[in-house]
Structures are given as structure tokens and as C-alpha cells.
C-alpha positions in Angstrom: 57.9 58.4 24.0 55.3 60.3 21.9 53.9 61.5 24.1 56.5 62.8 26.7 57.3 64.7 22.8 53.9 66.1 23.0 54.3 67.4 26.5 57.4 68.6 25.9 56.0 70.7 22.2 53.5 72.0 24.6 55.8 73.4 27.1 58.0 75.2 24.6 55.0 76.4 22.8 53.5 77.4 26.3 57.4 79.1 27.3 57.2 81.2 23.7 54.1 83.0 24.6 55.3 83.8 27.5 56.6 86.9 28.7 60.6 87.8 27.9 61.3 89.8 31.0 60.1 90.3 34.4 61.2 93.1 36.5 60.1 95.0 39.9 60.1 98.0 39.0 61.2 99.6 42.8 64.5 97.6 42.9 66.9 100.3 44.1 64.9 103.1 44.3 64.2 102.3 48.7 60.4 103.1 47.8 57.5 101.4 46.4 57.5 97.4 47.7 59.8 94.8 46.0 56.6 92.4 44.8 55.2 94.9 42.3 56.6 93.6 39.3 56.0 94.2 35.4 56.1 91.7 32.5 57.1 92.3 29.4 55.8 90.3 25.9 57.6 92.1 22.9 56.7 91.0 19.4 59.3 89.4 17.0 59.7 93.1 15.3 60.1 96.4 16.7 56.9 97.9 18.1 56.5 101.5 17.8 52.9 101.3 20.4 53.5 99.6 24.1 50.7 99.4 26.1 50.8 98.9 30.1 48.5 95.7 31.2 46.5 96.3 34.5 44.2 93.6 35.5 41.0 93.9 37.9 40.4 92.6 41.2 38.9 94.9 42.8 41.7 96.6 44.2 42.1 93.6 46.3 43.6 91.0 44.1 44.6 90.5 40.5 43.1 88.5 37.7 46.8 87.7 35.9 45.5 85.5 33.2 42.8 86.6 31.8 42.7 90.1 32.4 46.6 90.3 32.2 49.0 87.6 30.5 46.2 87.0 27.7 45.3 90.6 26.8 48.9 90.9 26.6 49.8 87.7 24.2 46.6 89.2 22.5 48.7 92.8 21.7 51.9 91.1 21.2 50.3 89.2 18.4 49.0 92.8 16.6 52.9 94.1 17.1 51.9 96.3 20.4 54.4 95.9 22.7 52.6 94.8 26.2 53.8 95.3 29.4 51.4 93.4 33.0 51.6 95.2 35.7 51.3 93.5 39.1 50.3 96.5 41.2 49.3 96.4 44.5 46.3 95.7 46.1 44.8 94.8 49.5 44.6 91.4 49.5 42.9 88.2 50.0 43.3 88.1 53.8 42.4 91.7 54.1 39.4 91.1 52.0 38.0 88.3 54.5 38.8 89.6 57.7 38.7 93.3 57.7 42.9 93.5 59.2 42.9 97.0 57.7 41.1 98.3 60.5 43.7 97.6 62.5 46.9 97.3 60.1 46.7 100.2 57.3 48.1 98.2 54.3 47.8 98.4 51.3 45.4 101.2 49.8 45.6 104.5 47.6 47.7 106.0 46.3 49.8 102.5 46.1 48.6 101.6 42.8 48.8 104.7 41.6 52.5 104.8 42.2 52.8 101.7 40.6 51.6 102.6 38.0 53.3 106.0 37.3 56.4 103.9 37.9 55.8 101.2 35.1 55.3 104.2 33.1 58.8 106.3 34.1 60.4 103.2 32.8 58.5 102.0 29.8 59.2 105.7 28.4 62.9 105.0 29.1 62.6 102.0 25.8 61.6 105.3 23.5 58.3 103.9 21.8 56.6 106.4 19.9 53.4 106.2 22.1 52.5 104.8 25.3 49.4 103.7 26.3 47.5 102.2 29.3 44.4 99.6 29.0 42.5 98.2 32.6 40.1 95.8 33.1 37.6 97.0 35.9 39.2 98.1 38.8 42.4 98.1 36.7 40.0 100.6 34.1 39.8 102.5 36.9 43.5 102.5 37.9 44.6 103.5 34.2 41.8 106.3 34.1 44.1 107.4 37.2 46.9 106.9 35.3 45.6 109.6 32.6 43.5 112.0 34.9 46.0 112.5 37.9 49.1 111.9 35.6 51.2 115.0 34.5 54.2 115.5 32.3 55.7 112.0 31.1 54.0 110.5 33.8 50.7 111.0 31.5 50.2 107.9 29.0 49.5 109.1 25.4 46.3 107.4 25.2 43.7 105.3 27.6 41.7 102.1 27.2 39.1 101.1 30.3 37.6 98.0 29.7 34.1 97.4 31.7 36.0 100.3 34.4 35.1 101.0 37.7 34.7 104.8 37.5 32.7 106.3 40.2 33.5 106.6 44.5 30.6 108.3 45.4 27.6 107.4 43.1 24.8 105.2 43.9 26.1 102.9 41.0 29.7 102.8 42.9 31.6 99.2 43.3 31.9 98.9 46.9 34.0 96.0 46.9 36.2 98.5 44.7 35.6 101.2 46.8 36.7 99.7 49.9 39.9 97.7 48.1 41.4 101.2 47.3 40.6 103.6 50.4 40.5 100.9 52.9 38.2 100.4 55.7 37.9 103.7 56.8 38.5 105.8 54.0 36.0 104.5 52.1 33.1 106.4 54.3 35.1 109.7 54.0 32.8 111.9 51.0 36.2 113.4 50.5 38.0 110.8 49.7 35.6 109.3 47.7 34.9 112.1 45.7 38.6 112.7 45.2 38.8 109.4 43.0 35.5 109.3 41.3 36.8 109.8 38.3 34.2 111.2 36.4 34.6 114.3 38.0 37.8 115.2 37.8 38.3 115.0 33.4 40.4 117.8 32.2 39.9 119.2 28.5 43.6 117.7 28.1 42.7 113.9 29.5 44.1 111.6 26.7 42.6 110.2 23.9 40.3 107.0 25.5 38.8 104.2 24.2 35.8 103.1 26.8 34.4 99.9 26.7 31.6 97.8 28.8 28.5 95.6 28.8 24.8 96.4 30.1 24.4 93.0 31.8 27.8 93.6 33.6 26.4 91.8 36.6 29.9 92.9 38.4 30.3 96.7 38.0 27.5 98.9 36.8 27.3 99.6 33.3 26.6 103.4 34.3 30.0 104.3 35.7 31.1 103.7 31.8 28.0 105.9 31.4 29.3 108.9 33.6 32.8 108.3 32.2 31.2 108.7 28.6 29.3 111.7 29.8 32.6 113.6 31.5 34.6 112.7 28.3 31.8 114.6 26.3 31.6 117.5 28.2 35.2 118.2 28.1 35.5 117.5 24.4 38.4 114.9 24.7 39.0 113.1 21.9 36.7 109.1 22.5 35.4 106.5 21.5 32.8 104.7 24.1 31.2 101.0 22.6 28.6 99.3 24.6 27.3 96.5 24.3 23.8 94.9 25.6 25.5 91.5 26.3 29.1 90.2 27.3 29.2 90.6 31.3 32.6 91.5 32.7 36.0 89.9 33.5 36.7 88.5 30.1 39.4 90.7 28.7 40.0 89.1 25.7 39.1 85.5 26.4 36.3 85.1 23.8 34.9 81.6 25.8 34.0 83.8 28.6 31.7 86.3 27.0 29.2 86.9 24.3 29.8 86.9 20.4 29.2 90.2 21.0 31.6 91.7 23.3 33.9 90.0 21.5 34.4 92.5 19.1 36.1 94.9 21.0 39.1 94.2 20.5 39.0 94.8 17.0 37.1 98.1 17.5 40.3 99.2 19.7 42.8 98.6 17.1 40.9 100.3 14.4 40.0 103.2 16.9 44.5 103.2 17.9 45.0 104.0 14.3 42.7 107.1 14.1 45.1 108.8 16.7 48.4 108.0 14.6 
């Protein structure tokens, strides 16, 4: 009996970190595809900052957990209102055997639209200020969401974590690269110039807090180096922290990264509150 009472204390501790709401966020609309879906975790008071979740994967799958449900329980618990996004991405089967060249699937500007769309309805709840935060390829998808992004459809402020920024440099992701243009696209210069990021800042980009690791052994530390550089050259408002250790894919799962890199998180809330 005690412990079918543990398990069941676990569970309903396990269901009240969970997130409220789920919705897709096409239903109705005849576009988009009916298995991109958002998550909502709203704190126990009203939240006047929501932030839109987007995990990495290299544009071919999604890290939920860590770089998703977590980061979100993680804002919920500071009063930020957090919204997961499960955008779309190429896919495990595509990954391994290269269908794309035959079927186009999924590939940009999907997850762009996804995640314009989360946004068009996350302004509909009113919050004061609207922000999107991505981990790696997700970094680079809410960079996108900030650079390409006009009108409401712009979030008020950014936060790539460890981002995949560049198409076309020699420090590029190529896994990344190939998740998001496919497996033709990804040799066209145009293209891939088109959605390095770094060179398409605007002097009215959003405020951005930039964060990676030098020992990323995943994405190369320099593509948060040319996103720093950009950000600098246009004047827009920034804050970029590296750090020499942490490594990537730990969003804000302290067990899997460095004592460190663990600090970011705080550095982001104390950097949110300099652009009240």
C-alpha cells in the first residue's frame, strides 16, 4: 500500500509540472500540418512575459525534454509564461535514408511558419512582451523568428542558446544545413546564404540574449561568434555570454553540463529585466 501511495504522489506531482494545454496551432486554418502542436505551462499568477520554447534537433527531430518541457517548467517557476513548440522538421527516416531526394517533405520555410503561427496566437492572450528562446537549431529557428519576422509576427525580444547561425560558412552545421533546405537545397549558395543568419541583421532585430560554449563539440562555437559580430555592427541592443566549458544540448538540465554553463540561466533573467 505505501508504496502504490508513493507512485501515485509521484504521478500527480509529475501531472502538476506538466503542461495545462496543448493545441495545434493549424486546426482550421486548411494550412500548416495538424501535428505541429504548442504546449502551454502557465504559472500560478498572471505572467506579464511568455516566451515560445523551440527545441533543437537539427531541423530533423526535436529534443522535447530537455531542450523543451524542462526549459519550460524552468520559466514557469520564474513567473514567464512558456509556450513548446513542436515545429516541424525532416525527420528520422529522412535523416537515414536520404527520401527527400525523391519526396520533398519537410524543409524551409515549414518551421518558420510554425513559428510565426505560435506567435499570431500567443499575442492573441495580450502579454506585455513576447519573447522567443531556441536551443541550437531551434536558436537558429527563433533568430528567424526575429530577423525575417515583421509587424506582430516579430517577437519583442530573442534568446539563442548554443544557435546554429551560419548556412554558408566553413563553421556551418551540416546536419542543420541539410535538415532545413533538404537534400538539394542545401548545395544551392543562394539558398544557403538566404538563411545564414548573420548576414541578414537589421538595425531593428530585437533585443537578444546569445549564449554558447567553446567546447560545443556539436555546433561551432563561431556561428555565436558571427552572430555576436552582426549584432555589433548593427548596434542592436545584446548581450552575448560564453563560456570555455558546458558543451551543447543541455538547456537547462544542470547534470548535463558544466558548473559553468550553468549560469545562464540566471544571466538571462537578470539580462530580461534591463529591457523592462
Amino acid at each position: 500500500m505505501k508504496k502504490r501511495l508513493t507512485i501515485l504522489w509521484l504521478l500527480c506531482a509529475w501531472l502538476s509540472v506538466s503542461a495545462q494545454s496543448t493545441v495545434r496551432i493549424w486546426e482550421g486554418t486548411g494550412k500548416g500540418s495538424s501535428k505541429v502542436t504548442l504546449a502551454e505551462y502557465l504559472p500560478d499568477t498572471p505572467a506579464e512575459t511568455a516566451v515560445i520554447v523551440c527545441p533543437g534537433g537539427s531541423y530533423f527531430w526535436l529534443d522535447i525534454e530537455t531542450e523543451g518541457d524542462s526549459v519550460a517548467r524552468s520559466l514557469r517557476a520564474q513567473g514567464i509564461a512558456a509556450y513548446v513548440l513542436k515545429y516541424r522538421t525532416g525527420g528520422v527516416v529522412p535523416f537515414i535514408t536520404h527520401s527527400r531526394l525523391v519526396v520533398s517533405g519537410h524543409h524551409h520555410p515549414m518551421p518558420l511558419d510554425d513559428v510565426q503561427q505560435a506567435i499570431r496566437l500567443v499575442r492573441q492572450k495580450q502579454y506585455r512582451r513576447l519573447g522567443v528562446m531556441g536551443f541550437s537549431a531551434g536558436g537558429h529557428l527563433a533568430l528567424s523568428a526575429g530577423i525575417f519576422g515583421k509587424g506582430e509576427l516579430r517577437p519583442d525580444f530573442i534568446v539563442p542558446c548554443y544557435p546554429v547561425v551560419t548556412m554558408s560558412e566553413s563553421c556551418v552545421h551540416k546536419r542543420s544545413r541539410r535538415g532545413l533546405l533538404g537534400e538539394y537545397k542545401k548545395a544551392s549558395p543562394r539558398m544557403c546564404d538566404s538563411l545564414s543568419l548573420e548576414k541578414h541583421v537589421t538595425a531593428d532585430c530585437p533585443p537578444v540574449f546569445l549564449m554558447n560554449c567553446v567546447d560545443d563539440p556539436i555546433v561551432d562555437y563561431r556561428n555565436s561568434v558571427l552572430m555576436d559580430q552582426a549584432l555589433t555592427a548593427k548596434h542592436v541592443p545584446h548581450q552575448y555570454v560564453q563560456y570555455q566549458t558546458g558543451g551543447h544540448g543541455f538547456g537547462t538540465t544542470w547534470s548535463k553540463t558544466s558548473a559553468e554553463a550553468s549560469g545562464w540561466f540566471d544571466a538571462f533573467l537578470k539580462w530580461l529585466k534591463t529591457i523592462e
